[in-house]
C-alpha positions as CSV (number, residue, x, y, z in Angstrom):
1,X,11.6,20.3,20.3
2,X,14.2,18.4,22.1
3,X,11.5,18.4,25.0
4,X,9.0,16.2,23.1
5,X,11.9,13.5,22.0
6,X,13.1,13.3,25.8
7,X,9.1,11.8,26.6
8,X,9.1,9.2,24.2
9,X,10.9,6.2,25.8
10,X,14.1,5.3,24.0
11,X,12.5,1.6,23.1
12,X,10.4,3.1,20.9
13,X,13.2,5.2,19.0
14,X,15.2,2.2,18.8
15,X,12.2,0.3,17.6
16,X,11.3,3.4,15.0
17,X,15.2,2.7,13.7
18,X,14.9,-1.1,13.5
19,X,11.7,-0.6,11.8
20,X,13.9,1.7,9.1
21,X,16.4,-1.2,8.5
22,X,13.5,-3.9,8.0
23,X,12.3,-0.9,5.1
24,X,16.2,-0.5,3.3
25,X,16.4,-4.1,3.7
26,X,12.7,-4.7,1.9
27,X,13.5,-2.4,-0.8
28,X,16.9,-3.6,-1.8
29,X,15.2,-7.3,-2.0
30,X,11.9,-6.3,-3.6
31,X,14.8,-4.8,-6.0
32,X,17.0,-7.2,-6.2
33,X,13.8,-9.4,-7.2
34,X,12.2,-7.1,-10.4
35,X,9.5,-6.3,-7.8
36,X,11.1,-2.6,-8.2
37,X,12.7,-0.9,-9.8
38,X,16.0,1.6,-9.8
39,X,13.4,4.2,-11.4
40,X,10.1,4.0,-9.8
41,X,9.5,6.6,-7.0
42,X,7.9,3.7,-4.7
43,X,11.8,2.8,-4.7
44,X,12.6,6.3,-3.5
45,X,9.7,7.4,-0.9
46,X,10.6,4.1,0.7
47,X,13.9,5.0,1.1
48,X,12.8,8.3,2.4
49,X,10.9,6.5,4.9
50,X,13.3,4.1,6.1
51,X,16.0,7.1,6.2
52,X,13.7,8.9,8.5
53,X,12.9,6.3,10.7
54,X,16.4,5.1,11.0
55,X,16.9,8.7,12.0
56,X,14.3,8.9,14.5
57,X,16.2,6.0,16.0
58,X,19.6,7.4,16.0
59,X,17.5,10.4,19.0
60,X,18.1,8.1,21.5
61,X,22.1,7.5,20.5
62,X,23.4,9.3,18.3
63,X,26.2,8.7,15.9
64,X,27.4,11.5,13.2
65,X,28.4,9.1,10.7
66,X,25.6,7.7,10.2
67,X,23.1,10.8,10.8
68,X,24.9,11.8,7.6
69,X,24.3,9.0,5.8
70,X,20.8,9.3,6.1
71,X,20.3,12.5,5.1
72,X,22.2,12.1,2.1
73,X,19.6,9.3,1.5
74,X,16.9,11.6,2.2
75,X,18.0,14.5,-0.2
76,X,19.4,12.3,-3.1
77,X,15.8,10.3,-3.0
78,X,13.8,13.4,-2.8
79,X,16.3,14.8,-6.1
80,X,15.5,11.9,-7.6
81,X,11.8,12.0,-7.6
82,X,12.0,15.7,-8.4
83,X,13.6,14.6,-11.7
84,X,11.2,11.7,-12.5
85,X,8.3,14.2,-12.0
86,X,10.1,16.9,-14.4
87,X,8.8,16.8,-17.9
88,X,11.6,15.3,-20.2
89,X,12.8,17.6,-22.7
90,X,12.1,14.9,-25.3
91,X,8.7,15.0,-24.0
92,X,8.1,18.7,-24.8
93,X,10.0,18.5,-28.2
94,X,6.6,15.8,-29.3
């Protein structure tokens, strides 16, 4: 696996991760502006997205802290869609 990350040249994993901040930084304005919201799962897959790419990036140079901090994006987004797709228990009590 490693193997297949050491062909691709590092200016396209740094590019891959820069691409991931343009994708946080599109949410949180498109959020900021009511063109999303908190609850919508377009708010979380693109923060899945931007997690992953910012993680492809960090191949090239790695840095713990912030490895971490994207997967906690990545599992807290993917929780919260899970619960968004579950049915409500007010839902099943209609």
């Amino acid at each position: 696996m490693s193997q297949t990350f050491q062909m691709i040249p590092p200016s396209l994993l740094e590019a891959i991760g820069v691409v991931g901040f343009g994708l946080y930084v599109l949410n949180y304005t498109m959020l900021t502006m009511h063109h999303l919201t908190s609850h919508s799962k377009t708010y979380f897959i693109i923060n899945i997205v931007a997690a992953s790419c910012v993680l492809i990036g960090l191949i090239h140079s790695f840095n713990l802290a912030s490895a971490l901090i994207q997967g906690f994006w990545i599992v807290i987004s993917f929780t919260a869609i899970f619960v968004r797709l579950r049915p409500s228990k007010d839902a099943s009590l209609a």
